[in-house]
Backbone as CSV, one residue per row, in Angstrom:
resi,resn,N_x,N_y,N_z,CA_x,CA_y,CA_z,C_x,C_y,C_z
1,UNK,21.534,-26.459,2.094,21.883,-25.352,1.213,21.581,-24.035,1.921
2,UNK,22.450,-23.127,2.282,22.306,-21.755,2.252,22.300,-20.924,1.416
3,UNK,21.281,-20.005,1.476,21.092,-19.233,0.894,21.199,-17.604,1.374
4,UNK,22.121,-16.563,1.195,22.261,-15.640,1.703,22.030,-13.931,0.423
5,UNK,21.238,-13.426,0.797,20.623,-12.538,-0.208,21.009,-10.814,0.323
6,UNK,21.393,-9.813,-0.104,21.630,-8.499,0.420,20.991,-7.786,-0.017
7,UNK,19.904,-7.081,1.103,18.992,-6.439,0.913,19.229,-5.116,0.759
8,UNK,20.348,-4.346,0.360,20.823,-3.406,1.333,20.777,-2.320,0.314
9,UNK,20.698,-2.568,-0.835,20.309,-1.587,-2.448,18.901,-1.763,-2.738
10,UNK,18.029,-2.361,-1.932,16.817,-2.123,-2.172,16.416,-1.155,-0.937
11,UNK,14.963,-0.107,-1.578,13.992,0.597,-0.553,12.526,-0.495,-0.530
12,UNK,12.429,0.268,0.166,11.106,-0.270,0.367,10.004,0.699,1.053
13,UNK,8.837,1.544,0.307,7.382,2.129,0.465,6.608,1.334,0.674
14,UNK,5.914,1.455,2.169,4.412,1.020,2.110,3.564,1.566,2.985
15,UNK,2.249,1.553,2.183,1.020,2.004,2.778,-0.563,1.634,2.637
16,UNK,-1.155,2.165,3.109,-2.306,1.515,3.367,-3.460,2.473,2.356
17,UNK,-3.767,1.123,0.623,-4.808,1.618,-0.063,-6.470,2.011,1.003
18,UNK,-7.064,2.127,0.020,-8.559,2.877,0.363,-9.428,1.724,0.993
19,UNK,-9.445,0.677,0.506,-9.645,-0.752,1.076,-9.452,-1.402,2.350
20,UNK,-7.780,-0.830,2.839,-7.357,-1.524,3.879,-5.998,-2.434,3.793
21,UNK,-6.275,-2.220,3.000,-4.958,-3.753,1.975,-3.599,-2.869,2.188
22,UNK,-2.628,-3.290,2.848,-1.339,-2.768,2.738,-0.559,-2.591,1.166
23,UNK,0.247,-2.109,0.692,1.299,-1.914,-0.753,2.406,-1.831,-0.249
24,UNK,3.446,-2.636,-1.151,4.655,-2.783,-0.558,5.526,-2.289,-1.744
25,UNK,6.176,-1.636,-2.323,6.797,-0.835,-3.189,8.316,-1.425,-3.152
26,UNK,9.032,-1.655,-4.043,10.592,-2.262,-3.485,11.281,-1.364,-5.221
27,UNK,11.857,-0.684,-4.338,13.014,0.068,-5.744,14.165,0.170,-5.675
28,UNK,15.001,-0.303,-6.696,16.277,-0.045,-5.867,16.961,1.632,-5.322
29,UNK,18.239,1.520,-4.500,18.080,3.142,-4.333,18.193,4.432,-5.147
30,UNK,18.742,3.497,-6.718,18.373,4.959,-7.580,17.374,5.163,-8.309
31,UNK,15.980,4.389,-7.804,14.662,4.449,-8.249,14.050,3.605,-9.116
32,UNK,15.073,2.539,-9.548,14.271,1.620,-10.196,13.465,1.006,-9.721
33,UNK,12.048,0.284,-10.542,10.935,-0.002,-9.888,11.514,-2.304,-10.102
34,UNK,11.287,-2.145,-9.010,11.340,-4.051,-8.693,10.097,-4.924,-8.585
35,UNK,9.524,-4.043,-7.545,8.603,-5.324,-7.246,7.333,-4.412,-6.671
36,UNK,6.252,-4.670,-6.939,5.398,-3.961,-6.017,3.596,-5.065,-5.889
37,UNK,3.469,-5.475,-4.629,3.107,-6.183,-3.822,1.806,-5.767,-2.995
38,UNK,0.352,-6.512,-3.339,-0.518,-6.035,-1.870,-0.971,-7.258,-1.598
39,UNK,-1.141,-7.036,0.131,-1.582,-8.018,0.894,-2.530,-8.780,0.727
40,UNK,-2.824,-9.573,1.280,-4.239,-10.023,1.023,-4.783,-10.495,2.315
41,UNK,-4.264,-9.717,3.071,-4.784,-9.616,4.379,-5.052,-8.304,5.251
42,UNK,-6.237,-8.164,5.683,-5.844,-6.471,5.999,-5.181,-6.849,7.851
43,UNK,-5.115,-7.872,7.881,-4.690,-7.780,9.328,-3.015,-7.694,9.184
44,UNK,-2.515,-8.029,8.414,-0.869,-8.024,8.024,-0.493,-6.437,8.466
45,UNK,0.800,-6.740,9.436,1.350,-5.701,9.700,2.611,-5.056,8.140
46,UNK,3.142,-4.020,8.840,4.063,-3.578,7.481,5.203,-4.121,7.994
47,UNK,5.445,-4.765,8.456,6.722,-5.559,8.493,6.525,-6.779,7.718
48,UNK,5.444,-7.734,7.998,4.749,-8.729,7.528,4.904,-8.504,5.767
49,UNK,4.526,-7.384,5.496,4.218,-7.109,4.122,5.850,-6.953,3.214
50,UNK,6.647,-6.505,4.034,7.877,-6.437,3.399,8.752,-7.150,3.692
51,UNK,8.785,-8.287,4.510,9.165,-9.103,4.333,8.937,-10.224,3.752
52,UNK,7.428,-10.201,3.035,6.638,-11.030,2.011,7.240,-10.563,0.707
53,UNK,7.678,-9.170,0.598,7.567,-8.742,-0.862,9.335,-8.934,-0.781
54,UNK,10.434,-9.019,0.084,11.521,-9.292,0.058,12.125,-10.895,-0.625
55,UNK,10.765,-11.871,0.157,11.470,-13.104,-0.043,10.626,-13.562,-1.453
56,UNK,10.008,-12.535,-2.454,9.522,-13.016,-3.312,10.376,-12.482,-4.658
57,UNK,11.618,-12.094,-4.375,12.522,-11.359,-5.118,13.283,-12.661,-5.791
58,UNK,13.211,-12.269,-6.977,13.885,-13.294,-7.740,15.663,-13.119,-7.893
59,UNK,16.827,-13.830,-7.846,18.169,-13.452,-7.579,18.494,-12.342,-9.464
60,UNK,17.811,-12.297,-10.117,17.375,-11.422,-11.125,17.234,-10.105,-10.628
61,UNK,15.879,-9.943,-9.616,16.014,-8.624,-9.536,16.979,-7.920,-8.364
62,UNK,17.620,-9.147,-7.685,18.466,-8.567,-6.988,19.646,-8.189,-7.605
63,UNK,20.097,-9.021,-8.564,21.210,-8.514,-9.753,20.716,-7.181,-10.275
64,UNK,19.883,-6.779,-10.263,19.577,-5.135,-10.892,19.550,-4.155,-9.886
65,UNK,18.945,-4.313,-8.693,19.388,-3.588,-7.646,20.941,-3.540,-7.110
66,UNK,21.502,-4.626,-7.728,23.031,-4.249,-7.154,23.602,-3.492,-7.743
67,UNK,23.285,-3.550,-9.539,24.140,-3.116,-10.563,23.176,-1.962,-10.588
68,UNK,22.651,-1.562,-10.079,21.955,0.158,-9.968,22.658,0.610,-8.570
69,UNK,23.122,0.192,-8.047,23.596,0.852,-6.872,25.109,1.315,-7.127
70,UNK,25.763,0.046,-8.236,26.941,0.280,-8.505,27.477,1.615,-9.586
């Protein structure tokens, strides 16, 4: 089974809380809020982190990021 997903109406913010812990922010591009995500690793890079908070997207909230883009 393939599975093929378009990331391309979502953003994605992240940064580093007071702790150390990365935040991964995912909205679509006219600001709706999707998903928002922290590590639980402080060694995780920000690629690491958004591509954690990408593949945890349900085909739900990708249906709302499309139909906000549209």
């Amino acid at each position: 089974m393939r599975v093929e997903r378009d990331y391309s109406n979502i953003k994605a913010k992240v940064w580093r809380e007071r702790a150390g812990y990365l935040c991964c922010e995912l909205n679509s591009t006219s600001g709706q809020f999707i998903l928002l995500m922290v590590s639980a690793d402080k060694a995780d890079t920000e690629a690491d982190v958004v591509q954690t908070a990408l593949r945890c997207l349900s085909s739900n909230d990708l249906a709302v990021a499309k139909q906000e883009a549209a």
